[in-house]
C-alpha positions as CSV (number, residue, x, y, z in Angstrom):
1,X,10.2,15.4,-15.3
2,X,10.0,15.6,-11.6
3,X,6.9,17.4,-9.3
4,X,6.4,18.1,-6.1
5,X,2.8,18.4,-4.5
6,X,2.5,18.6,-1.1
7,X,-0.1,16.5,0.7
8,X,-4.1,17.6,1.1
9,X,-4.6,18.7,4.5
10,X,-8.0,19.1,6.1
11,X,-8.7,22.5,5.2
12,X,-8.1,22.2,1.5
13,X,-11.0,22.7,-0.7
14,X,-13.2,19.6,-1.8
15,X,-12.5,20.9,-5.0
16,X,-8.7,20.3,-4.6
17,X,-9.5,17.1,-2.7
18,X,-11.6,16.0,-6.3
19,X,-9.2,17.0,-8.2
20,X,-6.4,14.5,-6.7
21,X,-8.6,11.4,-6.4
22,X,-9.6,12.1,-10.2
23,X,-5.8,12.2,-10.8
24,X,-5.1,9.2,-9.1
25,X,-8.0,7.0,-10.5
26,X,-6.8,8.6,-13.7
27,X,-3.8,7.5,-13.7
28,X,-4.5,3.9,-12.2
29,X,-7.1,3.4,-14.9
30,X,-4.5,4.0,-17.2
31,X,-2.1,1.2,-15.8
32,X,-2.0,-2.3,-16.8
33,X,0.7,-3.1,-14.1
34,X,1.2,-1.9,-11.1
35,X,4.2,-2.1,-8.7
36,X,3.6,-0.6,-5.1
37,X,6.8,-1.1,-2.4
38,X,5.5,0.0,1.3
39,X,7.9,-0.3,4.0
40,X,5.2,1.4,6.9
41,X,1.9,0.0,6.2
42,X,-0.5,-1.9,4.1
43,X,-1.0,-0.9,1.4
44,X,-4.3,1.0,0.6
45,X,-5.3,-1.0,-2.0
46,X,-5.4,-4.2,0.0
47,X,-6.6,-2.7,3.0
48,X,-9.9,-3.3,5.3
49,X,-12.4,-0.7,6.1
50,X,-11.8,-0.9,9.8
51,X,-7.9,-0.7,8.6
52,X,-7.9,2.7,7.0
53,X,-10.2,4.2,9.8
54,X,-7.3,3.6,12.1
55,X,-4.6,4.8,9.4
56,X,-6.8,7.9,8.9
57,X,-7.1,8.4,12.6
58,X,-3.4,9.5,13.0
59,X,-3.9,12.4,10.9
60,X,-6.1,15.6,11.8
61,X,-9.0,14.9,9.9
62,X,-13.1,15.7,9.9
63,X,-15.0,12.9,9.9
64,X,-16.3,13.8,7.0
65,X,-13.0,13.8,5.4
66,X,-12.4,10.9,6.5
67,X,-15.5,9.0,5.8
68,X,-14.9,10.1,2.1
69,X,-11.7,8.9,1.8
70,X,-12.3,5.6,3.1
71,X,-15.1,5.5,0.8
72,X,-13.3,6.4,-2.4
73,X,-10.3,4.1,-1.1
74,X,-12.3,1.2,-0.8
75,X,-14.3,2.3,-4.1
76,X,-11.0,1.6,-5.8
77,X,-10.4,-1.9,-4.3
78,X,-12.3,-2.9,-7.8
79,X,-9.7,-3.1,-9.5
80,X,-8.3,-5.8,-8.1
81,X,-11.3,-8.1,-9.3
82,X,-11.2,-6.9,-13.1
83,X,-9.6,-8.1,-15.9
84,X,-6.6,-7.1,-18.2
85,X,-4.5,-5.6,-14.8
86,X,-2.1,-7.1,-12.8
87,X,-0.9,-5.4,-9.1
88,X,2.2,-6.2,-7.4
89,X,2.6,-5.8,-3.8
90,X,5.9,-5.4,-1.7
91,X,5.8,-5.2,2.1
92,X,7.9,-5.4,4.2
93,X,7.3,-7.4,7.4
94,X,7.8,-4.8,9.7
95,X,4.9,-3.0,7.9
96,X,2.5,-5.7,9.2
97,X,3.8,-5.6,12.7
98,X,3.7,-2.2,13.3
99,X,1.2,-1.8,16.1
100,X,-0.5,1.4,15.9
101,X,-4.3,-0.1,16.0
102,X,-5.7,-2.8,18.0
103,X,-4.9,-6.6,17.9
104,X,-8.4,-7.2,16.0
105,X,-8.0,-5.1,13.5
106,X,-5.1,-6.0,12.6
107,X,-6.1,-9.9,12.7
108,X,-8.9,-9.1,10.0
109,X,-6.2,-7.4,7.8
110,X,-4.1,-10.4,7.7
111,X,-7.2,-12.7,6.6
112,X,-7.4,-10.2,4.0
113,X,-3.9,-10.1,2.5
114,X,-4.6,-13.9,2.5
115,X,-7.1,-14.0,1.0
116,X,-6.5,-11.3,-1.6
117,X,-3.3,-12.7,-2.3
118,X,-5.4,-15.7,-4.1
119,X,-6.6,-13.4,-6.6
120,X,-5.3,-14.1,-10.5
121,X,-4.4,-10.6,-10.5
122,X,-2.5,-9.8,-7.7
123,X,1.0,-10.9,-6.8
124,X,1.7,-10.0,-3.0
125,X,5.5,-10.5,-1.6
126,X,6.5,-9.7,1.5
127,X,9.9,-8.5,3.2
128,X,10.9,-10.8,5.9
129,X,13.2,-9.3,8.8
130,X,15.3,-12.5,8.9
131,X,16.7,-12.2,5.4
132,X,19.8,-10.0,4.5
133,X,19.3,-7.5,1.2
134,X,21.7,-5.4,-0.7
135,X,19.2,-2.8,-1.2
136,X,17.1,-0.7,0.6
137,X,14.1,1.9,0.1
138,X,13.6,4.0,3.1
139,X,10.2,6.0,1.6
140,X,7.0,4.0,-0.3
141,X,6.7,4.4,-4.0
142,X,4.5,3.3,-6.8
143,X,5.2,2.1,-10.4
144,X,2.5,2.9,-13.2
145,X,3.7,0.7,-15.6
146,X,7.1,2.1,-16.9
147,X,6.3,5.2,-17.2
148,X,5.7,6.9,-13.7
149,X,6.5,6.5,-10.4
150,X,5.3,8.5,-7.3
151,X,7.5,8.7,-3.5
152,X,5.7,8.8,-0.9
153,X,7.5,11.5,1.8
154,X,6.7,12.5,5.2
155,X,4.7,15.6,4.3
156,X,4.6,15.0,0.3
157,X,4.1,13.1,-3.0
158,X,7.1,13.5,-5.6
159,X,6.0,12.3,-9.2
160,X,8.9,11.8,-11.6
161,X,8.5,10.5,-15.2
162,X,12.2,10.7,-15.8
163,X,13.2,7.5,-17.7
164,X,16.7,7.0,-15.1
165,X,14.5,7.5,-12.0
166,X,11.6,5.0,-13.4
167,X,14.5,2.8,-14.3
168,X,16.0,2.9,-10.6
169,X,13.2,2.8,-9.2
170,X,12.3,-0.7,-11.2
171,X,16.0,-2.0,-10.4
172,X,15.0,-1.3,-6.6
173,X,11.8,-3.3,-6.2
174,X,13.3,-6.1,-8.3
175,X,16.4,-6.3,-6.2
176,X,14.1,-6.8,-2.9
177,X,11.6,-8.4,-4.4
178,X,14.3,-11.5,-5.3
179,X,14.3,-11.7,-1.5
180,X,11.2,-11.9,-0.5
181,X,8.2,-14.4,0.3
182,X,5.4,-15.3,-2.0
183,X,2.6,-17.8,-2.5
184,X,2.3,-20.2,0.7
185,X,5.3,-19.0,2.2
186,X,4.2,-16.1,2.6
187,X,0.9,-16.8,4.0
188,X,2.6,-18.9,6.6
189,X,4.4,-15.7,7.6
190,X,1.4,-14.0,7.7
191,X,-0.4,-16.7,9.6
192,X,2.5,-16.9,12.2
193,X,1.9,-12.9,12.2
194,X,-1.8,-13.5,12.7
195,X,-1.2,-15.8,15.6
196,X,1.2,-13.1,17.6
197,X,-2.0,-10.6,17.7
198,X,-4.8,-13.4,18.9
199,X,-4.4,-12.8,22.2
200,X,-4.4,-9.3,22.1
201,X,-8.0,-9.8,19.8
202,X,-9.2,-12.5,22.7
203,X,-8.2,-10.2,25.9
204,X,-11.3,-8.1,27.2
């Protein structure tokens, strides 16, 4: 089964805005492994405070919508430090170069991924632009287990719980994931990422 749910905009209800961060921690709690492919950004599980401000900032938000958000987002970070769960993380490396904040921020997001990517319960890949694939996903999606996976559109969320598109969607992140970096590999990428942005952190 497939759905369709458009995205909450600014004016929906807090009661609608509950209801889908309910859903999603829901549905997370639920999860013993996670697979998340993000070709455009970090994603929000691994990101910095000072990261999802500037995310948030592109879209026409309160403050206060925004200040909730960020709160829950980075309420949900948790997980990462518990037990029994295991998150996997595909980037691709044109998702940490895209510059739509400042040199700063992104420097203390790429100390994060660093560092996060220590954790026992986190595996973090990512994508480099130098490598050739046969695959390609051209929208973000999540795996809950083997049982769910939601597609991040432009202006929507699709669900699906349909056993061929779970199964595609499993084949697709293991076919990229075969080509990309992980463990000290990729935190040399990252660092050599890092390094590009200092002197846009050090200008005044």
């Amino acid at each position: 089964m497939t759905s369709y749910a458009p995205p909450t905009s600014s004016h929906s209800s807090n009661t609608a805005e509950s209801a889908e961060s309910h859903w999603q921690n829901l549905i997370e709690a639920q999860t013993t492994t996670l697979r998340l492919f993000q070709p455009t950004l970090v994603p929000g599980l691994l990101q910095t405070p000072e990261y999802i401000h500037a995310v948030l900032a592109l879209h026409e938000l309160s403050r206060d919508v925004i200040a909730r958000t960020a709160a829950e987002r980075l309420g949900r970070q948790k997980a990462l430090y518990g037990s029994g769960k295991s998150f996997h993380f595909l980037i691709t490396e044109g998702a940490l170069r895209w510059r739509f904040c400042s040199g700063p921020i992104v420097v203390t997001q790429l100390d994060r991924l660093m560092s996060l990517s220590r954790l026992p319960s986190v595996r973090l890949e990512v994508l480099p632009l130098s490598v050739e694939v046969d695959r390609f996903a051209t929208s973000a999606f999540c795996m809950f287990d083997q049982r769910l996976v939601t597609i991040e559109l432009f202006h929507a969320e699709v669900t699906t719980r349909d056993p061929r598109d779970v199964a595609l969607y499993l084949e697709t992140f293991n076919r990229l994931s075969q080509s990309a970096l992980s463990g000290q590999s990729m935190r040399n990428l990252l660092g050599e990422i890092r390094d590009e942005f200092l002197p846009q952190q050090e200008s005044p």
